[in-house]
C-alpha positions as CSV (number, residue, x, y, z in Angstrom):
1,X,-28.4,9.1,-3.8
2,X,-24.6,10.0,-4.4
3,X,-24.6,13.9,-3.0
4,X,-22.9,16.9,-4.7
5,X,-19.0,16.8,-4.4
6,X,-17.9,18.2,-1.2
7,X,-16.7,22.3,-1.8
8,X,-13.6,21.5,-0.2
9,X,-12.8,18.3,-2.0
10,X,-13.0,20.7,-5.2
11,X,-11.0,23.2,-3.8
12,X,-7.9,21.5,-2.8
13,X,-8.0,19.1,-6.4
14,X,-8.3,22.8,-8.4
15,X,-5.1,24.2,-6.5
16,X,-3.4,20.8,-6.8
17,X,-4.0,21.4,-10.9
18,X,-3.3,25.1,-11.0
19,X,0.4,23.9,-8.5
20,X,0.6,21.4,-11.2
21,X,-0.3,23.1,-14.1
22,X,3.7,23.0,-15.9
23,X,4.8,19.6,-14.6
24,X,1.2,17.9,-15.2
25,X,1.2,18.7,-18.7
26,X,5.1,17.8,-18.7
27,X,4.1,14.4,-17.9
28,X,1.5,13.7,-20.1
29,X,3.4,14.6,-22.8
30,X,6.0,12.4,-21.3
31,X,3.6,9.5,-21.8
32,X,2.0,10.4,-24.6
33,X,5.6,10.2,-26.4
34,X,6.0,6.5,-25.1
35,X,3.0,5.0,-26.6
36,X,3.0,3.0,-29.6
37,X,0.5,2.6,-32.3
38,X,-0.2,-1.4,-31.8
39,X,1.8,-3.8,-30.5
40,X,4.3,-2.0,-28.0
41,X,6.9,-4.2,-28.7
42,X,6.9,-4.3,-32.6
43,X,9.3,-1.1,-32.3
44,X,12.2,-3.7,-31.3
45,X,14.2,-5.1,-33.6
46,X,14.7,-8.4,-34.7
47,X,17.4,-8.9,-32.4
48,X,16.1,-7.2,-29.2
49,X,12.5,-9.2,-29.7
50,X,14.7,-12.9,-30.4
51,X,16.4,-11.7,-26.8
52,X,13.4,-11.3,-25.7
53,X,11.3,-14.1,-26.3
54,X,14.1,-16.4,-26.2
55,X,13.0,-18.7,-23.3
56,X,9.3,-17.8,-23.4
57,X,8.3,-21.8,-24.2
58,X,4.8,-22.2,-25.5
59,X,4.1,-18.5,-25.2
60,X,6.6,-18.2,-28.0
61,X,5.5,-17.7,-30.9
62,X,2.4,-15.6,-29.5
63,X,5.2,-13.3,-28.9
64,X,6.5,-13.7,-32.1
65,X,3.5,-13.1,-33.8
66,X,2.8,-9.4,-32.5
67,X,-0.7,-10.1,-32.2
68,X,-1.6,-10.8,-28.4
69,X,-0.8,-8.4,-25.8
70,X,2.2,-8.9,-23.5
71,X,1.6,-8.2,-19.4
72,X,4.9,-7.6,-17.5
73,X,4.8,-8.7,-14.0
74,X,6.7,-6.8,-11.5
75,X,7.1,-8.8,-8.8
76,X,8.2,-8.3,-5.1
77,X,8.2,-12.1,-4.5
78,X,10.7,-13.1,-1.7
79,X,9.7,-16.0,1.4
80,X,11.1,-14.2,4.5
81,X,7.7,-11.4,4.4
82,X,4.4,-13.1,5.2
83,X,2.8,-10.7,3.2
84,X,5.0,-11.2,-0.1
85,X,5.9,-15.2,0.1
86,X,2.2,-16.0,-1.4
87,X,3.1,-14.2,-4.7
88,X,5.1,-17.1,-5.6
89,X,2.7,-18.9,-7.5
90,X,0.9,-15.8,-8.9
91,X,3.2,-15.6,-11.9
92,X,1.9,-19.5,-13.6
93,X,-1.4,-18.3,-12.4
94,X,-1.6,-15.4,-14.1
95,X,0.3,-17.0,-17.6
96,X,-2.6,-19.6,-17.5
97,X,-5.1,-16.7,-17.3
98,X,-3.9,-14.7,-19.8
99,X,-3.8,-17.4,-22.4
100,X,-7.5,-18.3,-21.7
101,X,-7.6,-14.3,-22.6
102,X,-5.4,-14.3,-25.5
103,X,-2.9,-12.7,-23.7
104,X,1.0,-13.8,-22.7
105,X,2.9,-12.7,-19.2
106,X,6.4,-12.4,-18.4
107,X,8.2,-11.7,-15.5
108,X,9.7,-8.0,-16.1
109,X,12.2,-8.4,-13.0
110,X,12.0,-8.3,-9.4
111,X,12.1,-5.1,-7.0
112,X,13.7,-5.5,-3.0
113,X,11.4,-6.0,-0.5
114,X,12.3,-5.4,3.0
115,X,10.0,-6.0,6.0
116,X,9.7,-3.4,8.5
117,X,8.8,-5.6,11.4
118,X,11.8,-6.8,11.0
119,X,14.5,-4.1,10.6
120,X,12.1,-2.2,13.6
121,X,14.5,-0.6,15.9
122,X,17.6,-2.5,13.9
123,X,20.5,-0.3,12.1
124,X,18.4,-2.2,9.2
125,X,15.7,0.2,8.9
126,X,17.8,3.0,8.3
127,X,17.8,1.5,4.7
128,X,14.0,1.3,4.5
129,X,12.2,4.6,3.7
130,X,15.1,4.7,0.8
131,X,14.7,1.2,-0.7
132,X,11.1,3.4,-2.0
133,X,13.1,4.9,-4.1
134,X,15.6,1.9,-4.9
135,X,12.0,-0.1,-5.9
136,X,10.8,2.7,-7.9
137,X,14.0,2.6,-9.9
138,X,14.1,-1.4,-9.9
139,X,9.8,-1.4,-11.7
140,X,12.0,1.1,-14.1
141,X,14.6,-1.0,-14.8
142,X,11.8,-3.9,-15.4
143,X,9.8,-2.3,-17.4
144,X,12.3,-0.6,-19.7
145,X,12.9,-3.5,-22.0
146,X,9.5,-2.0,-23.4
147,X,8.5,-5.5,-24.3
148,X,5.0,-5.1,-22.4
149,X,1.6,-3.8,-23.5
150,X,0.5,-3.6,-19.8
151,X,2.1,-4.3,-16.2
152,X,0.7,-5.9,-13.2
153,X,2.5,-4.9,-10.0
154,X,3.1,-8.1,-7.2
155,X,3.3,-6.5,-3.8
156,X,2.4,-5.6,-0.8
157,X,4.3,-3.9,2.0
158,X,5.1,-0.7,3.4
159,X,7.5,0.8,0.3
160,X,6.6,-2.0,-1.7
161,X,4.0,-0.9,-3.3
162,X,4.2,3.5,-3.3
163,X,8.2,2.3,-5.3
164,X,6.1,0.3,-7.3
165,X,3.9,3.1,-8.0
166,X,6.4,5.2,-8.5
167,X,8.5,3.4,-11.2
168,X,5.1,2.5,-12.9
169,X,3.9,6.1,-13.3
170,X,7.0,6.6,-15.5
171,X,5.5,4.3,-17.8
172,X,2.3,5.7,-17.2
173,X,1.3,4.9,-21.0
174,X,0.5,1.9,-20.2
175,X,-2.1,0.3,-18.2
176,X,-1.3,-1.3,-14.9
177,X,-2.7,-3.4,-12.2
178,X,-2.4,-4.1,-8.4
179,X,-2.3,-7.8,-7.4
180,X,-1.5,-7.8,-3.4
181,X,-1.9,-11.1,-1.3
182,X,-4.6,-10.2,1.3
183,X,-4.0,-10.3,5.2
184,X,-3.2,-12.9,7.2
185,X,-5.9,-14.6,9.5
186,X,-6.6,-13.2,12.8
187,X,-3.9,-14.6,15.8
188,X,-3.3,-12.9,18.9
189,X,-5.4,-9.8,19.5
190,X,-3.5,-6.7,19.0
191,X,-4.9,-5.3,22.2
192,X,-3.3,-8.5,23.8
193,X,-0.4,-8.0,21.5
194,X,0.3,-4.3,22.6
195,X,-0.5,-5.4,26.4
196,X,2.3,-7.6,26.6
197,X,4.8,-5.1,24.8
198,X,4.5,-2.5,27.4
199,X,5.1,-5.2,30.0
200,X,7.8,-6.0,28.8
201,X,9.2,-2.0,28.4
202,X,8.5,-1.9,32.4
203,X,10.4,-5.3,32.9
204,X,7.3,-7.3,34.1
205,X,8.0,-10.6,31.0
206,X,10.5,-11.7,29.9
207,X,11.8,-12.1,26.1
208,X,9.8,-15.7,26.2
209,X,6.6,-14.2,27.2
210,X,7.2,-11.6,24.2
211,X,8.1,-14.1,21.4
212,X,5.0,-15.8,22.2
213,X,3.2,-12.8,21.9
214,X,4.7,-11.9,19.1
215,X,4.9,-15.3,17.1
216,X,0.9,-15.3,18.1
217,X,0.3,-12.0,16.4
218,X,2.7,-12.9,13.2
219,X,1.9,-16.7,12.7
220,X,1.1,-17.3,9.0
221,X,1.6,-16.3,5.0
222,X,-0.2,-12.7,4.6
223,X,-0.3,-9.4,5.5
224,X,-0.2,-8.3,9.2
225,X,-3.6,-7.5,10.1
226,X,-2.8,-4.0,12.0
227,X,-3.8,-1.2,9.7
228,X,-0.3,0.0,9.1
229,X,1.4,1.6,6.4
230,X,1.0,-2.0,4.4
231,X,-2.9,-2.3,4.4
232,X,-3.0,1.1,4.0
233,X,-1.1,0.6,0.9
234,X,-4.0,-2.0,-0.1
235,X,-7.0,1.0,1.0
236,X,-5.3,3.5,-1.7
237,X,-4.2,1.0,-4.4
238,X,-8.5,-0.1,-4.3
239,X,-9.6,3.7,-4.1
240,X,-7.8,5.0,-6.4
241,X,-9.1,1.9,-8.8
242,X,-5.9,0.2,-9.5
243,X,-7.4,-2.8,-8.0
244,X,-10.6,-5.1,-9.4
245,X,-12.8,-4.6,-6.8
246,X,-12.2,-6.2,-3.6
247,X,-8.8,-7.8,-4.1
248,X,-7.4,-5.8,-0.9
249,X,-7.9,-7.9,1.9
250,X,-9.0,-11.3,0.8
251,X,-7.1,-13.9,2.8
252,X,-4.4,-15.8,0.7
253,X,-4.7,-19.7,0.0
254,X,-8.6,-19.1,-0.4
255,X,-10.3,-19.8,-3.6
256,X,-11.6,-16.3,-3.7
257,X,-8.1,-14.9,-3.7
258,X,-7.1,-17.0,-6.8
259,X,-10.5,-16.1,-8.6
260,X,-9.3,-12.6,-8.0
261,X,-5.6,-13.4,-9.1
262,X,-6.9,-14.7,-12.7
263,X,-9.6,-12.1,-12.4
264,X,-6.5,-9.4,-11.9
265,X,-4.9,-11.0,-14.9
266,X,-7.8,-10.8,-17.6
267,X,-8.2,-7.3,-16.6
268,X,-4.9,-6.2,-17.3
269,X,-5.3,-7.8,-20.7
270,X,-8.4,-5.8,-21.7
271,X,-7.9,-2.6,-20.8
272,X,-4.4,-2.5,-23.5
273,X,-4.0,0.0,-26.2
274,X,-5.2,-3.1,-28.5
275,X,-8.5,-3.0,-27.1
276,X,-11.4,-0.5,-27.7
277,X,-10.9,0.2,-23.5
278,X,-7.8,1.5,-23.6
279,X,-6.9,2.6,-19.8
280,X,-2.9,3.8,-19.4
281,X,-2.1,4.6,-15.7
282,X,-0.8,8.0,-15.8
283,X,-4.3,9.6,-16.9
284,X,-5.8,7.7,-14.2
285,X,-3.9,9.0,-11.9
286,X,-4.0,12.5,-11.5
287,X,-5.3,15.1,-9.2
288,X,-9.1,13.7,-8.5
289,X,-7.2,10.3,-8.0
290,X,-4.5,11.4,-5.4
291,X,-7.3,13.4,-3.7
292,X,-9.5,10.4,-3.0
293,X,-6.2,8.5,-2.0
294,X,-6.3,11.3,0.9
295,X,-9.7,11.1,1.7
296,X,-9.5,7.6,1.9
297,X,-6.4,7.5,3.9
298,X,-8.5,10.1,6.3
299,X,-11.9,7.8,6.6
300,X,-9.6,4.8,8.1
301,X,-7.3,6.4,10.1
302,X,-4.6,5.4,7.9
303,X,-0.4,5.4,8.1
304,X,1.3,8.9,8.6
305,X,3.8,7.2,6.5
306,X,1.6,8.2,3.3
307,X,2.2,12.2,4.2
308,X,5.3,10.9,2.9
309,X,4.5,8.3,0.2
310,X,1.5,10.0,-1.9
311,X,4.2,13.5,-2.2
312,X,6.3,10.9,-3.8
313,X,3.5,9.0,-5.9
314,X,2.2,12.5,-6.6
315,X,5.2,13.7,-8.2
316,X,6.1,10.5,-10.4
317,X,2.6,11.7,-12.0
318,X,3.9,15.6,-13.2
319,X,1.1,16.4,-9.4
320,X,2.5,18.8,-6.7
321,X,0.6,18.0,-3.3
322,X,1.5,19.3,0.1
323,X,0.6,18.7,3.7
324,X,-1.6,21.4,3.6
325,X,-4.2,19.6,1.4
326,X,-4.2,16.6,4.0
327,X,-5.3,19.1,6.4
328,X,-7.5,20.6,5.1
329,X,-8.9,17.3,3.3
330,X,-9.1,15.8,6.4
331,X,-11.2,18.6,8.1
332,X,-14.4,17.4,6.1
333,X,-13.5,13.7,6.2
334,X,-15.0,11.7,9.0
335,X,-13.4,9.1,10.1
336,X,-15.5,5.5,9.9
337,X,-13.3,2.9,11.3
338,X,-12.0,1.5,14.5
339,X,-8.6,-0.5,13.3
340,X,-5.8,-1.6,15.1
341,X,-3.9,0.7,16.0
342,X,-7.2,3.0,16.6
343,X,-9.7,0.5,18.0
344,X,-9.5,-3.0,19.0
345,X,-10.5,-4.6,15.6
346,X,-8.0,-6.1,12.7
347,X,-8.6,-5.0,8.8
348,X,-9.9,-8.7,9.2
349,X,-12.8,-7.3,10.7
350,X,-12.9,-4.9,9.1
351,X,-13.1,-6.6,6.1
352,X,-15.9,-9.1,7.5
353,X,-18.1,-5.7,8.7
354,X,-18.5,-4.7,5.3
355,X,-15.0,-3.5,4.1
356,X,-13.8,-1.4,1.0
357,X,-17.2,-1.7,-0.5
358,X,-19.0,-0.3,2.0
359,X,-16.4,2.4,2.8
360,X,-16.3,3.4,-1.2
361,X,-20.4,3.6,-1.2
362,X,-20.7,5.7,1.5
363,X,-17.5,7.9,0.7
364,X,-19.8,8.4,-2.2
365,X,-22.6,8.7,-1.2
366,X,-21.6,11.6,0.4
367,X,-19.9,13.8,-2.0
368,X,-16.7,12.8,-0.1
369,X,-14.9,11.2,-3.6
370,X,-14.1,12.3,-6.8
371,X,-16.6,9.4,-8.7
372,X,-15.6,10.7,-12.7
373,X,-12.4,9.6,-12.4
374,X,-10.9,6.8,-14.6
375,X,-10.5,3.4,-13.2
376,X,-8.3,0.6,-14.3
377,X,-9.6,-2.5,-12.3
378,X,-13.3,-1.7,-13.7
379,X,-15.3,0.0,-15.5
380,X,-15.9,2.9,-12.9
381,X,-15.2,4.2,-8.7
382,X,-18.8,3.2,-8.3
383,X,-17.9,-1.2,-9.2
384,X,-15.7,-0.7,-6.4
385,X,-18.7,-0.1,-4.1
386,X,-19.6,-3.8,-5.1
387,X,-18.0,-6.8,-3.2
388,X,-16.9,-10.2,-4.8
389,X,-17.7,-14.2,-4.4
390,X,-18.4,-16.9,-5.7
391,X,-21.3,-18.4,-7.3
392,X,-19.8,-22.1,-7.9
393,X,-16.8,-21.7,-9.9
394,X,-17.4,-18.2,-11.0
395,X,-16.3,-14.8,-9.9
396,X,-19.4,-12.6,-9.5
397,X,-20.1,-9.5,-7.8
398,X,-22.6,-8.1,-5.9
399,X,-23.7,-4.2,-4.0
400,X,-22.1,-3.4,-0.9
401,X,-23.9,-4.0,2.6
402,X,-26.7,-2.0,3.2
403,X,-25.5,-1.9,6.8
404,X,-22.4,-2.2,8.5
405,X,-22.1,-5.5,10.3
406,X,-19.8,-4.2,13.1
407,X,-20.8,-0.5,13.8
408,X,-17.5,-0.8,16.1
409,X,-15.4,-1.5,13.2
410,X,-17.2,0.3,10.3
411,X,-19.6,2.8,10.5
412,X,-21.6,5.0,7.7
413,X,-21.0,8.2,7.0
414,X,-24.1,9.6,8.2
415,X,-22.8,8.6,11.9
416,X,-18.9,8.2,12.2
417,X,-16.4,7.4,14.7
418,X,-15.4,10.7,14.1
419,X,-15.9,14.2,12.6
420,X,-13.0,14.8,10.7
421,X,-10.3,12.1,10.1
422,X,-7.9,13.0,13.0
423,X,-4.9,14.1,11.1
424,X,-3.6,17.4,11.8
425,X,-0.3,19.9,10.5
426,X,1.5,21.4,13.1
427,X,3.1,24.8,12.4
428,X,5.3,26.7,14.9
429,X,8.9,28.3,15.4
430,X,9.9,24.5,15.0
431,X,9.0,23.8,12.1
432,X,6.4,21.9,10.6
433,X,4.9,18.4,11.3
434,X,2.4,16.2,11.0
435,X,0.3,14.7,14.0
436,X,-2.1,11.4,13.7
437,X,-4.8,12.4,16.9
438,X,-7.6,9.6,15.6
439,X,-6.4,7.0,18.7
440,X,-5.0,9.8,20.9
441,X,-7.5,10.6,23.8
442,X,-8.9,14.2,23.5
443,X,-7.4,15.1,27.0
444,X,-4.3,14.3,25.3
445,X,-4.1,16.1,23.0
446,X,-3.1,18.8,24.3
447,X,0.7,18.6,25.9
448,X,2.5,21.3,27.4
449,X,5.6,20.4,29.5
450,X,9.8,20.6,29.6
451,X,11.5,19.1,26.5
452,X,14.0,15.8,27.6
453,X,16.5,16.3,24.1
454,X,17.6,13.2,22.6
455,X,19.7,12.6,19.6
456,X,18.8,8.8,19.6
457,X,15.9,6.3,20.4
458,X,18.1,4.1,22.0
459,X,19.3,6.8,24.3
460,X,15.8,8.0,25.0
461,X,15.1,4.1,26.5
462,X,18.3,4.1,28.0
463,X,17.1,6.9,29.9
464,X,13.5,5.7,30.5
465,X,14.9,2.4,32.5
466,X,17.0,4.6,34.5
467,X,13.9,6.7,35.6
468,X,15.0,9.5,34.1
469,X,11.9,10.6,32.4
470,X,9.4,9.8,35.5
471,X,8.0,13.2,35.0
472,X,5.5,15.4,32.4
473,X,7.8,16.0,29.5
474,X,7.9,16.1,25.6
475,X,10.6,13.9,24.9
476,X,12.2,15.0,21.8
477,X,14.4,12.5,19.3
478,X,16.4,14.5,16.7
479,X,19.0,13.5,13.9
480,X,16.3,11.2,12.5
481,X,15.2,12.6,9.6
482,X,15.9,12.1,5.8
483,X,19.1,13.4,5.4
484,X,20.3,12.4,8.9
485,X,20.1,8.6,8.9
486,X,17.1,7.6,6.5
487,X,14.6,8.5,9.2
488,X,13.9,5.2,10.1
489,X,11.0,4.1,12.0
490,X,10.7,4.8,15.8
491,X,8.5,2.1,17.0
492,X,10.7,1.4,19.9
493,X,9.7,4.5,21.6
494,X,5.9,3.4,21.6
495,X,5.8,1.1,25.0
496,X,8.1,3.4,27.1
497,X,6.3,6.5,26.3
498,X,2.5,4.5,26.5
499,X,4.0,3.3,30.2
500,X,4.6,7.3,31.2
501,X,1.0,8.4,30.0
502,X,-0.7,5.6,31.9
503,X,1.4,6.3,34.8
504,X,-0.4,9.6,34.6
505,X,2.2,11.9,33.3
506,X,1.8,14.4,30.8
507,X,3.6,13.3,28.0
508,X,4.6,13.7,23.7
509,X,6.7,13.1,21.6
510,X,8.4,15.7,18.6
511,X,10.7,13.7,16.2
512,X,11.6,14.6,12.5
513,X,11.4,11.1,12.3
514,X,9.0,8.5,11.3
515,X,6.1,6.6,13.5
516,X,4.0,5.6,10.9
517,X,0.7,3.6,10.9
518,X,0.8,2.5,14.5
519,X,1.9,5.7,16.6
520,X,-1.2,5.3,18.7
521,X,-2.5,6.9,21.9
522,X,0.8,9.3,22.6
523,X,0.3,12.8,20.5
524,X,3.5,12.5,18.3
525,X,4.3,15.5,16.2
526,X,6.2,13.6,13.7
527,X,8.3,14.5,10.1
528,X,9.5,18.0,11.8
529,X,10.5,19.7,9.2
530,X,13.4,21.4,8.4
531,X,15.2,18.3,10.1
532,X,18.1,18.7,12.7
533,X,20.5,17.7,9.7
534,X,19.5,20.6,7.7
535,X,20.0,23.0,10.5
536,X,15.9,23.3,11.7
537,X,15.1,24.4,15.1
538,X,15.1,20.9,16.8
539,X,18.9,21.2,17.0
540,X,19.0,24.1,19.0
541,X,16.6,22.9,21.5
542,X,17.9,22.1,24.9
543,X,16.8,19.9,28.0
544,X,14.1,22.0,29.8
545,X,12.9,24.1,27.1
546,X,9.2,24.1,27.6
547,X,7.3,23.0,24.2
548,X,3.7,23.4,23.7
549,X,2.1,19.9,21.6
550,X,-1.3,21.6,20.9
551,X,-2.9,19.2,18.4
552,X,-6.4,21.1,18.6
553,X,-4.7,24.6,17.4
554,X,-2.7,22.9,15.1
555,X,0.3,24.6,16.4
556,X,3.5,23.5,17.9
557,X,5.1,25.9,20.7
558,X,8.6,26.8,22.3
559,X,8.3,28.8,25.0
560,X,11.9,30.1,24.2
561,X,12.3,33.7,23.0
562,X,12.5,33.4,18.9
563,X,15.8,35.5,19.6
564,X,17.2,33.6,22.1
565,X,16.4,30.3,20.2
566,X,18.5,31.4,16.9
567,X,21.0,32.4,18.6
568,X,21.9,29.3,19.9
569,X,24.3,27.2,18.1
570,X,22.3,24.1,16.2
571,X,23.5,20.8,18.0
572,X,25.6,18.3,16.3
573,X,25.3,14.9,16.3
574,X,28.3,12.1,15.3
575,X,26.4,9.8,13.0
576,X,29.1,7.5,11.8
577,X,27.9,4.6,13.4
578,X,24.3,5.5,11.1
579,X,26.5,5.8,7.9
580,X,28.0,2.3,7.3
581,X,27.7,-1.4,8.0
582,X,25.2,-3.1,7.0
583,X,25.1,-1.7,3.4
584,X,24.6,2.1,4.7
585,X,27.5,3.2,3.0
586,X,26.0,2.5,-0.4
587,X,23.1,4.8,0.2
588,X,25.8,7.9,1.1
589,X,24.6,9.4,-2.4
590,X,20.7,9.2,-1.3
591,X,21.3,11.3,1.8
592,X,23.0,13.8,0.4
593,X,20.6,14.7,-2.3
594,X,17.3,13.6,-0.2
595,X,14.1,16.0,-0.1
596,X,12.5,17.2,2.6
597,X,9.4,15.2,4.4
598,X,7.0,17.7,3.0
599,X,8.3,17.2,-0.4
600,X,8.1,13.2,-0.4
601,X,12.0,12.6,1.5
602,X,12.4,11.3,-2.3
603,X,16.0,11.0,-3.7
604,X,15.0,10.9,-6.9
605,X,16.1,14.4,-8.1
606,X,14.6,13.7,-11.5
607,X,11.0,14.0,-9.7
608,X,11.5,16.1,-6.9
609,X,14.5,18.7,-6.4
610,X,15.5,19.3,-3.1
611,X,14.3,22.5,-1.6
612,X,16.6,25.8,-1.6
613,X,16.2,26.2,2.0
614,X,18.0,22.9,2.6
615,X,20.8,23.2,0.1
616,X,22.0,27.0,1.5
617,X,22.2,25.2,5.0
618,X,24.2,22.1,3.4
619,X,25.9,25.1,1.5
């Protein structure tokens, strides 16, 4: 029996409505504006529909006609990701589908898609939090033709799919599904995988000991099967019902995943403004939505990168959300998996123990999500506690396990991994930041120690193979954040600072850069905002300041007289090399007019104005 809604759960979504109240209803009129009565695209002219159509084949004069409905397809096809290079045939696919439907496709356009994995560490991914933005702007661009009656969104990856989401929600009148390609199969266990990284940080393998590791781990079309920021991505896009039911993590090149692809398709085509089930994406998306994208993020132990993301998808809808409903929302979540980075297992595993249909019934069951909301890939939250097959040829459905097949992996909520869902905001004379504890040790999570004051990852490492950090220490990397350099990813830092803690040393990390989904078993106060660009406390730290990581207060300490502290000139940092080559130069405009972390790091000032505080310091 499904319980009452959690108290909390109500709380936060009624102060994200009241925050909202202006903007919300901003929005829907927005949308409401957009729609046309029939057809969308009988408001073109005879010009702009011939234009259209023009090289549309047999689908032709179904266009032409203005009697089926059109599906855009927004595609983030390209054949260097793993996780994207299967979505080359979902476009023929989906045409087919749609015409047994009564339905046409076309391909809108095409959004970027860069891979993290492999920009990590390079001048690359100083490009990559940004290219959100540049995606959200590409679905716009797509979809502006306004030939389309709904949209289905091809993608996958780390700011893949939130752009996607973005750019969508500005045409939130019309309906629009999620089609990603499912994870790879299981290679080289990531415990294996992470093994020989650190050896390799202490100098104990080589680089062709690594590459096997590596090409072990990464081997095949899909997803990467750690629960990073990209199968995260796949968790909210299903929770917050902008999947059909169980399309997250179905391996790609099975035919379940292209019974879900046609499945995916069909959808899309009954849930138009046409139909008697009309279903436009920016209704569905609104404050009981984004909230059980949090609580969903907090039951798997999901990427830090969506403190970041869901601000930004938040705000595309006319919501206001801040870091303070993650905490609090994650007080009364408990956490009921064990994934890679936070256990042993792969969302493989997961999958197999019982999966998004288990983890929606008993998020349910126990008042722990918003079940009214309105749904796009079915008919309500509760189908997506329902998992599919096949019976022969056919796609059918049936409940979720009564039981967990791997209580390692996947637990109920009636006995978790964990009482709350391990994400925590710190406050302090610093700043604020956000802290992912669910793989940290509790004996670590508490780290007091002298600060070792960076302004670069690579001259933190430099320092750790010199010895230099052989000691307790909060190691702190400034001039990473938005404004700064496009707060790239600091995944690099992860094996050096793993081979301190296990050499016993007391050790963190405080960045107002990114770690994202796999920060793992080192506290890491991460996103410190204001950022050292913007004139925050971080730049007037200084080698030996002692700093207080307290992840169970929630709090995050100097032990440096507030006086003292201000009066100290803020550090500067030369970041010319950060500002060109490799196409940085072109993103000079996105830097300047960034927000903060708390407020999404969008540079979309249309959404999401940059806070006072940090134009009077760029002032």
């Amino acid at each position: 029996m499904t319980a009452a809604l959690n108290p909390v759960l109500k709380d936060v979504t009624a102060r994200i409505n009241q925050r909202s109240k202006a903007t919300r209803a901003a929005y829907l009129d927005l949308i409401a504006k957009a729609r046309a009565d029939g057809v969308q695209r009988k408001i073109l002219s005879c010009g702009n529909l011939a234009h259209g159509f023009a090289a549309s084949g047999e689908d032709k004069s179904a266009l032409k006609d203005l009697v089926w409905p059109n599906v855009g397809l927004v595609t983030a096809f390209n054949d260097m990701l793993s996780a994207h290079q299967p979505l080359e045939s979902y476009p023929a696919l989906i045409k087919q589908a749609l015409r047994e439907a009564g339905a046409t496709a076309q391909v809108a356009g095409g959004v970027p898609a860069m891979c993290d994995g492999v920009t990590q560490g390079q001048p690359g991914m100083e490009l990559s939090l940004f290219s959100r933005d540049v995606i959200a702007m590409a679905t716009a661009v797509s979809l502006s033709h306004n030939m389309f009656d709904a949209a289905i969104c091809l993608g996958v990856c780390d700011k893949i799919v939130p752009g996607l989401l973005i750019g969508a929600l500005r045409f939130g009148h019309l309906p629009v599904l999620f089609l990603p390609a499912g994870p790879m199969r299981s290679g080289l266990s990531n415990d294996r995988k992470a093994e020989v990284r650190q050896l390799f940080a202490e100098g104990k393998v080589g680089r062709d000991q690594l590459l096997d590791a590596e090409s072990a781990s990464y081997h095949s079309p899909g997803t990467c099967t750690f629960y990073g920021t990209a199968n995260s991505n796949q968790m909210m896009m299903e929770i917050m019902g902008l999947h059909v039911p169980g399309s997250a993590f179905i391996n790609p090149g099975t035919p379940l995943r292209e019974a879900m692809i046609k499945a995916t398709a069909k959808r899309a085509a009954k849930i138009t403004a046409l139909g008697s089930d009309y279903r436009p994406l920016g209704e569905a998306i609104d404050a009981r939505a984004i909230v059980n994208a949090i609580v969903g993020l907090h039951a798997t132990g999901g990427s830090t990168n969506h403190t970041l993301h869901l601000v930004a998808i938040a705000r595309a809808a006319g919501l206001i959300i801040n870091w303070d409903d993650f905490d609090d929302l994650s007080r009364v979540t408990p956490l009921l998996t064990r994934i890679y980075p936070n256990g042993k297992a792969d969302v493989n595993h997961f999958h197999a123990a019982g999966g998004m249909a288990f983890l929606v019934r008993e998020l349910l069951e126990a008042g722990l999500l918003h079940g009214d909301v309105l749904t796009l890939g079915a008919d309500s939250l509760a189908d997506f506690a329902t998992e599919p097959f096949l019976a022969g040829d056919a796609l059918a459905f049936r409940p979720a396990a009564t039981e967990s097949l791997d209580r390692d992996v996947l637990r109920p909520a009636s006995d978790p991994v964990a009482k709350d869902g391990g994400l925590r905001v710190l406050d302090g004379p610093l700043g604020r930041a956000v802290i992912k504890v669910s793989a940290v040790k509790p004996e670590h999570r508490v780290v007091e120690a002298p600060a070792l004051v960076f302004d670069s990852q690579d001259a933190m490492l430099a320092a750790f193979r010199e010895g230099e950090l052989e000691r307790d220490c909060v190691v702190v990397v400034r001039f990473q954040g938005p404004m700064a350099n496009g707060m790239p990813e600091l995944h690099k830092l992860t094996p050096a600072l793993g081979v301190l803690q296990d050499r016993g040393f007391k050790v963190a990390l405080v960045t107002d850069g990114r770690m994202s989904g796999a920060s793992g078993k080192v506290p890491a106060a991460i996103h410190l905002s204001p950022e050292a660009l913007a004139g925050g406390m971080i730049s007037r730290l200084r080698d030996g300041d002692v700093i207080c990581v307290d992840a169970d207060s929630c709090r995050l300490e100097v032990r440096v007289d507030a006086s003292e502290l201000a009066a100290r000139d803020p550090a500067s940092c030369d970041l010319t090399a950060s500002h060109s080559g490799l196409g940085r130069e072109l993103f000079a405009g996105m830097r300047s007019q960034v927000s903060t972390a708390e407020e999404g790091a969008m540079a979309l000032p249309g959404l999401a104005e940059p806070s006072r505080r940090v134009e009077k310091v760029r002032a």
